[in-house]
N, C-alpha and C positions, 0 to 999 in steps of 0.2 A: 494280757495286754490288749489296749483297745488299739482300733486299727482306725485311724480318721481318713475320711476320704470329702472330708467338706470343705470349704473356705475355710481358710485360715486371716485374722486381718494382721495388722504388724508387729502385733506383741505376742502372737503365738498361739491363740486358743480359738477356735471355731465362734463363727457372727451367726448368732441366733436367727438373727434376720437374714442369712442367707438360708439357713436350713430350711425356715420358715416356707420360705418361697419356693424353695427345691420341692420342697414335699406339698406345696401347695399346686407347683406346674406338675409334678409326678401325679397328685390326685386326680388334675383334669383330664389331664391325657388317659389316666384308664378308666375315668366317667366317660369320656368320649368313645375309647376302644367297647365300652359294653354297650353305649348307648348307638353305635354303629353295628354291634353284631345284634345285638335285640331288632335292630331294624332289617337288617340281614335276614332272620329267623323268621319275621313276621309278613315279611314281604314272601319269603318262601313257603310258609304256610297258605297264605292268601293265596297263593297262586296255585300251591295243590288243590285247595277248597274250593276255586272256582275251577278247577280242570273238574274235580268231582263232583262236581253241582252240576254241569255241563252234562258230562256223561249221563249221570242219573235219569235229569232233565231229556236227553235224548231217549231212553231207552224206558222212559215212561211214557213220550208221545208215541211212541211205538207202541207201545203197550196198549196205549186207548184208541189207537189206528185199527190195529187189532180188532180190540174186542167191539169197537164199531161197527167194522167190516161181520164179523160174526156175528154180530144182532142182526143186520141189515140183512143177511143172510138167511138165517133163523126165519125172522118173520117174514121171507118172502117165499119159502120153503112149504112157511105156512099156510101162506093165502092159495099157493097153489094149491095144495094138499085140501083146502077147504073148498076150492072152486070145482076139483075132479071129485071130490067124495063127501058133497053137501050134508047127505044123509049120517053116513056114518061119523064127521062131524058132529052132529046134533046130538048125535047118541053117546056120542063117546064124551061130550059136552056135560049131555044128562047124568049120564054116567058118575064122572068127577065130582058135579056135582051133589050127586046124593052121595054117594062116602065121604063129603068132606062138609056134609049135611049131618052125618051120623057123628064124623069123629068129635067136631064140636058141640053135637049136644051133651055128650059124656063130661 
């Protein structure tokens, strides 16, 4: 037995035209219900992506803070090392560069 749960008009058999329209407001409402949680979903993604893009972003200026501050360091490490010990500079200069004199003519 079927079980009707639609309009019925006066003569006793279900109005095509109401079902019609039932199942056409039933469609919008769950195009709306998905097309509110897709928005839901994508709004919360976005917001993770830009919290992690953030983070990233900070802990990569960190990172070239860094290794700035250690060049800057390095070479100044250097110039002193080169102002106390001219000589031995020069040679250890010479040095490098014959071995790396040799290695590339091979």
């Amino acid at each position: 037995m079927e079980n009707q749960t639609s309009t019925t008009t006066g003569t006793g058999t279900a109005d095509p035209n109401a079902k019609f329209e039932s199942g056409k407001t039933h469609a919008r409402q769950a195009a709306e219900d998905l097309r509110a949680a897709a928005e839901a979903k994508a709004q919360e993604l976005r917001s993770t992506a830009e919290a992690k893009a953030s983070e990233l972003r900070d802990r990569a200026e960190q990172a070239y803070s860094d290794v700035r501050n250690r060049a800057r360091t390095l070479r100044e490490d250097g110039e002193q090392y080169v102002r106390e010990n001219p000589t031995r500079a020069i040679v250890t200069a010479l040095g490098v560069g014959f071995v790396l004199g040799l290695m590339f003519r091979r």
